[in-house]
C-alpha positions in Angstrom: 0.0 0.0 0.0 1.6 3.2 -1.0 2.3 5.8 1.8 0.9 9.5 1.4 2.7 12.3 3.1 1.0 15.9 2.5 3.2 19.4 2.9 2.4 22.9 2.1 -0.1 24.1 4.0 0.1 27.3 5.9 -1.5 30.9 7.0 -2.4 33.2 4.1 -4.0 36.3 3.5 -6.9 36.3 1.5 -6.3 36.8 -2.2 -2.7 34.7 -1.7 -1.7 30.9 -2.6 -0.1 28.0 -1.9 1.4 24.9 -3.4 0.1 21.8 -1.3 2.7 18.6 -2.0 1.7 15.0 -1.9 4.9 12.7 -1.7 3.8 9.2 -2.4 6.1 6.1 -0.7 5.9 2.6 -1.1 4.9 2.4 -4.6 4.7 4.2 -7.7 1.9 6.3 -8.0 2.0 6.7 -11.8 -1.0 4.1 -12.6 -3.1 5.7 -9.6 -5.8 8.6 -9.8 -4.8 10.9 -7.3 -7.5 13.3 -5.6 -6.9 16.0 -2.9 -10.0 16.5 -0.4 -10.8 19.1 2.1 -12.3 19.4 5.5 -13.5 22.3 7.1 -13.9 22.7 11.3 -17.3 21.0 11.7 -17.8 20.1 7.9 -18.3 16.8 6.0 -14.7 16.1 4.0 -15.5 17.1 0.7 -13.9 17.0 -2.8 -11.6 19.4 -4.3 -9.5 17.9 -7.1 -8.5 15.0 -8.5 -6.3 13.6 -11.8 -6.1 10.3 -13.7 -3.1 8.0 -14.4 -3.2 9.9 -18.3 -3.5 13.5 -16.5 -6.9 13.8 -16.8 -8.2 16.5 -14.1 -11.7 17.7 -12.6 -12.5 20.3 -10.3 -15.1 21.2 -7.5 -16.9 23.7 -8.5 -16.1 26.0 -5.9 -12.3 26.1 -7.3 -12.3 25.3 -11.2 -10.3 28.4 -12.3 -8.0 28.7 -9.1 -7.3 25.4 -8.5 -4.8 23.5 -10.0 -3.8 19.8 -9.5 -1.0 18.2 -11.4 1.2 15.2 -10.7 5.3 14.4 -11.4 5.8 10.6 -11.8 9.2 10.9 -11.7 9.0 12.5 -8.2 6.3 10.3 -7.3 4.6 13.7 -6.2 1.4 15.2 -6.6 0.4 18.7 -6.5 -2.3 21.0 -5.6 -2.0 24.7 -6.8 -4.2 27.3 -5.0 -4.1 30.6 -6.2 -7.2 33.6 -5.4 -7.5 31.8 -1.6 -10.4 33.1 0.2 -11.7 32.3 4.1 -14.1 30.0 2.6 -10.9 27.8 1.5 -9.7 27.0 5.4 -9.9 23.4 5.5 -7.7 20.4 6.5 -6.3 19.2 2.6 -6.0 15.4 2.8 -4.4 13.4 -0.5 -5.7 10.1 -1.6 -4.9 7.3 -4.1 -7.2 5.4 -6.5 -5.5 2.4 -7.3 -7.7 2.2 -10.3 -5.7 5.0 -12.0 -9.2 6.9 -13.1 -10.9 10.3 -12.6 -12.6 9.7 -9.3 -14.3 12.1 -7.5 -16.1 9.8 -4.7 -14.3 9.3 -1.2 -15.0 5.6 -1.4 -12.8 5.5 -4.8 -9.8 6.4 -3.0 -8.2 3.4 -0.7 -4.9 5.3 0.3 -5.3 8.7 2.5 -2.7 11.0 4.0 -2.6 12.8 7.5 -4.0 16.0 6.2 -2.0 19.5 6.2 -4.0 22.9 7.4 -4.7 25.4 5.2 -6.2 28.7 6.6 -7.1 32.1 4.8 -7.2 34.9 6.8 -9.6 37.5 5.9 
């Protein structure tokens, strides 16, 4: 079972970004779909991104257009991209692994999960 370790996360002002980093262990992650998730304080974990073994990527509404998720195979490393954060964006990101390799969006798709990395917007 490949390992997920999740880095980036941080305290920005509103209107700022970060790069969230997903370094994958164990295994190579280039057959998986990778997703990134988010929970807010008191919220259901919901679904932000998420990219297929071929690079295929879709979007949460909320973040199409500032979002953006890519992955390095040879780093074993996914990323998420978050540019135009606002408050609503403060969340716990987690990073997951489909070992199907496809665009899933579910929670129950993804059989690999990482400890989560805190990502707040200050207003």
């Amino acid at each position: 079972q490949v390992q997920l370790v999740e880095s980036g996360g941080g305290l920005v002002q509103a209107g700022g970004s970060l790069r969230l980093s997903c370094a994958a262990s164990g295994r190579s992650i280039s057959s998986y779909g990778m997703g990134w998730f988010r929970q807010a304080l008191g919220k259901e974990r919901e679904f932000v991104a998420a990219v297929s073994w071929s690079g295929d990527s879709t979007y949460y509404t909320a973040v199409k257009g500032r979002f953006t998720i890519s992955r390095d195979n040879a780093k074993n490393t996914v990323y998420l991209q978050m540019n135009s954060l606002n408050p609503g964006d403060t969340a716990v990101y987690y990073c997951a692994a489909d070992y199907r390799g496809i665009l899933a969006v579910r929670e129950a798709d993804f059989a690999s999960w990482g400890q989560g990395t805190q990502v707040t917007v200050s207003s």
